[in-house]
C-alpha positions as CSV (number, residue, x, y, z in Angstrom):
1,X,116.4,104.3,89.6
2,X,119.7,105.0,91.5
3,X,121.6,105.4,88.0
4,X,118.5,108.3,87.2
5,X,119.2,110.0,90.1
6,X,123.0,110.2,90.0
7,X,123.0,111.1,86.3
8,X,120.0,114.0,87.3
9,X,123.2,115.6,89.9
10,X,125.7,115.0,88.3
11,X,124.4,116.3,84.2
12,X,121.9,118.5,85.6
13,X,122.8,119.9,88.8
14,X,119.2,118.4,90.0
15,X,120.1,116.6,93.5
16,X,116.1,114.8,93.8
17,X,116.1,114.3,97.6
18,X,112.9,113.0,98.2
19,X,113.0,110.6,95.2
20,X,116.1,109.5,96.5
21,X,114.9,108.8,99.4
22,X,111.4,107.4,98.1
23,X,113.8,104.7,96.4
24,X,115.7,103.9,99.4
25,X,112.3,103.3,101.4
26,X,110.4,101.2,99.0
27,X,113.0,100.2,96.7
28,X,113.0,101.2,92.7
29,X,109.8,99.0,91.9
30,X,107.7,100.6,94.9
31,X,108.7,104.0,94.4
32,X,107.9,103.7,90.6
33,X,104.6,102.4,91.4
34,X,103.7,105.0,94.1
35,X,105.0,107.5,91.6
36,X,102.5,106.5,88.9
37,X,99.7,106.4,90.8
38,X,99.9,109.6,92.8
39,X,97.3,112.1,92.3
40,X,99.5,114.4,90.7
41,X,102.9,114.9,88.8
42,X,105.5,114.7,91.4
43,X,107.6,118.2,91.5
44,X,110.9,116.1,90.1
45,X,109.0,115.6,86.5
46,X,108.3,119.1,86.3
47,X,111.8,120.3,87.6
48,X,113.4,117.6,84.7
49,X,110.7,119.0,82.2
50,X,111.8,122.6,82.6
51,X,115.9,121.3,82.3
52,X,114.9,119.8,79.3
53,X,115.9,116.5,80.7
54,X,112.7,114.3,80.0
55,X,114.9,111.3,79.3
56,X,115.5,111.2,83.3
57,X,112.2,110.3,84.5
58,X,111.3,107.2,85.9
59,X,108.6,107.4,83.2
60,X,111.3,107.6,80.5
61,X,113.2,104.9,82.1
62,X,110.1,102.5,82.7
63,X,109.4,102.3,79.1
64,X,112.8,101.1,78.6
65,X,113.9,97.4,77.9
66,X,113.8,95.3,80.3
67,X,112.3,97.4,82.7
68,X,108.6,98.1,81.1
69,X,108.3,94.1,81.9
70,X,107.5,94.4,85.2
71,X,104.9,97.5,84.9
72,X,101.6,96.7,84.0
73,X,99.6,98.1,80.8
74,X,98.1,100.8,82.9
75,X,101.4,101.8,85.0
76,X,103.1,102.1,81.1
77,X,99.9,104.1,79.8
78,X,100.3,106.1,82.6
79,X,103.5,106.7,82.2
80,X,103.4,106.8,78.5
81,X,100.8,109.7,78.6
82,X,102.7,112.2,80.7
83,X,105.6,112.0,78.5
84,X,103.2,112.3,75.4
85,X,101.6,115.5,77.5
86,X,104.6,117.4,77.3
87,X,105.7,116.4,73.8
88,X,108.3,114.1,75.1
89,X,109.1,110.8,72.7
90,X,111.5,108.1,74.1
C-alpha cells in the first residue's frame, strides 16, 4: 500500500494524504478493507481515474498475486466491479 502511494507522488504528482494516513492507522490490510466497504468511492479512485492511473488503486493492487489471498470473494468482487465500472482491466 506504501509502494502505491509513493509511486502515486512520485509518477503522478498525486501526494494521497488521507490514504496515507488511513494506512499508517490501520495498517495496509485494515485500510483496504475499510476502503472496500465504504459507502462510496473514496476521492483518491476518482483523482487516479481522471490521471489515467487506474493501475494505482488499492483495487488494482488487491487483485494482484499474492495479495488477492487474503481478501475475501466479496472484498475482490467489490473491488473487481469498480475497476470494471470504469472500463479498467488489470
Amino acid at each position: 500500500m506504501i509502494s502505491i502511494y509513493q509511486r502515486a507522488l512520485v509518477e503522478c504528482n498525486y501526494k494521497a494524504t488521507l490514504f496515507l494516513r488511513m494506512v499508517s492507522e490501520y495498517g495496509g490490510l485494515g485500510a483496504a478493507k475499510r476502503l472496500l466497504h465504504a459507502p462510496s468511492i473514496q476521492y483518491g479512485f476518482e483523482k487516479l481515474w481522471e490521471l489515467g492511473r487506474l493501475d494505482l488503486t488499492m483495487e488494482s493492487l488487491i487483485l494482484k498475486e499474492p495479495w488477492g489471498q487474503i481478501f475475501t470473494e466479496e472484498e475482490l468482487t467489490i473491488a473487481k466491479e469498480r475497476l470494471k465500472a470504469l472500463d479498467y482491466n488489470s
